[in-house]
C-alpha positions as CSV (number, residue, x, y, z in Angstrom):
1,X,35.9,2.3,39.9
2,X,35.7,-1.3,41.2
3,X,36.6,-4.6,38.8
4,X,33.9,-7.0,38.9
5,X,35.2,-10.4,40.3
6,X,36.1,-12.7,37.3
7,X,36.4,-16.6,37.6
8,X,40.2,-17.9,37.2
9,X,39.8,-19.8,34.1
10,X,38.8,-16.4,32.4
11,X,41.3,-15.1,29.6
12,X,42.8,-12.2,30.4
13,X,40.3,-9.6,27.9
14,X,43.2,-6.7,27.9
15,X,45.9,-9.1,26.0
16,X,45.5,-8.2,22.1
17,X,44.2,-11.0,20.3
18,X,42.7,-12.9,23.3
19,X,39.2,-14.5,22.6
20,X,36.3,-15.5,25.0
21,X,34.9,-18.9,23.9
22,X,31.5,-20.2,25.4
23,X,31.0,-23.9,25.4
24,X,27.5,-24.3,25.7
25,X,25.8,-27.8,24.9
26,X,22.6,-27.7,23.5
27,X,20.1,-30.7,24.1
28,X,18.9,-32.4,20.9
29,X,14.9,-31.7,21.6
30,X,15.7,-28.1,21.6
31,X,17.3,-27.7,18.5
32,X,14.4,-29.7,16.9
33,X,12.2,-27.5,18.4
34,X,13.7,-24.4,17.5
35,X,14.4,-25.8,14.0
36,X,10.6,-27.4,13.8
37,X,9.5,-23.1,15.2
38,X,11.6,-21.5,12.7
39,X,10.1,-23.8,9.4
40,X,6.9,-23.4,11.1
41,X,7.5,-19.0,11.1
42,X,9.2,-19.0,7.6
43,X,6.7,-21.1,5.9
44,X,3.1,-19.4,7.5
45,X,5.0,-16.0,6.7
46,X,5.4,-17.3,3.0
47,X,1.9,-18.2,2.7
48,X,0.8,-15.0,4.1
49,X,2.7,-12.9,1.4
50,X,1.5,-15.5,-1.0
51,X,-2.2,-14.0,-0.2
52,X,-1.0,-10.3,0.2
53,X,0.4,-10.8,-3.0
54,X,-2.9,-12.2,-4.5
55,X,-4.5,-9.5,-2.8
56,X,-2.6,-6.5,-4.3
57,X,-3.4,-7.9,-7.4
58,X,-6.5,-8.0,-7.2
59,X,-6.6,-4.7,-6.0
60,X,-4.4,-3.6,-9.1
61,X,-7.2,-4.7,-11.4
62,X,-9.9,-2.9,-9.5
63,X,-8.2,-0.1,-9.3
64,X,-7.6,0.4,-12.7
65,X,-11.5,-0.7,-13.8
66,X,-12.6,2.0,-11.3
67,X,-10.0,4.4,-13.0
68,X,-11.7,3.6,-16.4
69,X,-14.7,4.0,-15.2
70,X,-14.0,7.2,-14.1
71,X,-12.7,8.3,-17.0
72,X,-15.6,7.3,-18.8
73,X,-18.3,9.3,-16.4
74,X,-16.3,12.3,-16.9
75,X,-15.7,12.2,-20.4
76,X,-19.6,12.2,-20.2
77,X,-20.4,14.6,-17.8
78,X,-18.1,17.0,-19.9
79,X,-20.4,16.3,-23.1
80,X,-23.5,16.5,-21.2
81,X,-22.5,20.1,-19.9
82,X,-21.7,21.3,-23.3
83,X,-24.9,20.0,-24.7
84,X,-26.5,21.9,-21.7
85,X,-24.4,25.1,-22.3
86,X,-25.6,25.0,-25.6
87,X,-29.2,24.4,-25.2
88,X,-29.3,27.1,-22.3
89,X,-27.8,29.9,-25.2
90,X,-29.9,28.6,-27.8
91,X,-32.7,29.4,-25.1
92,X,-31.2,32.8,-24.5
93,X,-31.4,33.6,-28.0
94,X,-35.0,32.3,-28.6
95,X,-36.0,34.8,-25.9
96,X,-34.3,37.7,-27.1
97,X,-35.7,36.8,-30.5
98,X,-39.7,36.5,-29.4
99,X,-39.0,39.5,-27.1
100,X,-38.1,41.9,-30.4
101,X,-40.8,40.4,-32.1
102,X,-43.3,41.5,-29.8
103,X,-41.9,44.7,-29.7
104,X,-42.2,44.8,-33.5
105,X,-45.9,44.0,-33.2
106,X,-47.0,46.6,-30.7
């Protein structure tokens, strides 16, 4: 396996304890920029959970009047099909009823 070729001002990386330390100079516009991106990223993402926050609120409430709602057709549709259960075998038994009394007749 062949070493890379290291400059002669590099530290020796195999002593224990040895560090590598960059020395980078940064120019002032860049910073500024960077800073002015990052504020610019934190503070739209901010607002945009702000409004997906509204939103899921708003959701929350619908979704629990719709529930309700719900709640309230079936409750209704349940009493509707025992009133129509019960007419249906009151019909039943008005049928069977006529039908013996015109056998009585004949």
């Amino acid at each position: 396996m062949t070493q890379l070729p290291t400059p002669k001002h590099a530290p020796n990386i195999d002593l224990p304890g040895a560090r590598l330390t960059v020395d980078l100079k940064i120019p002032l516009w860049g910073m500024i920029t960077a800073a002015g991106a990052g504020f610019i990223l934190f503070a739209s993402l901010y607002f945009s959970v702000q409004a997906l926050t509204e939103a899921v609120r708003e959701l929350q409430v619908t979704v629990k009047t719709g529930n309700t709602s719900v709640m309230t057709l079936q409750s209704e549709q349940s009493l509707i099909k025992f009133r129509v259960g019960t007419n249906e075998a009151d019909i039943l038994l008005l049928k069977t009823l006529v039908n013996e009394a015109m056998k009585g007749r004949k």
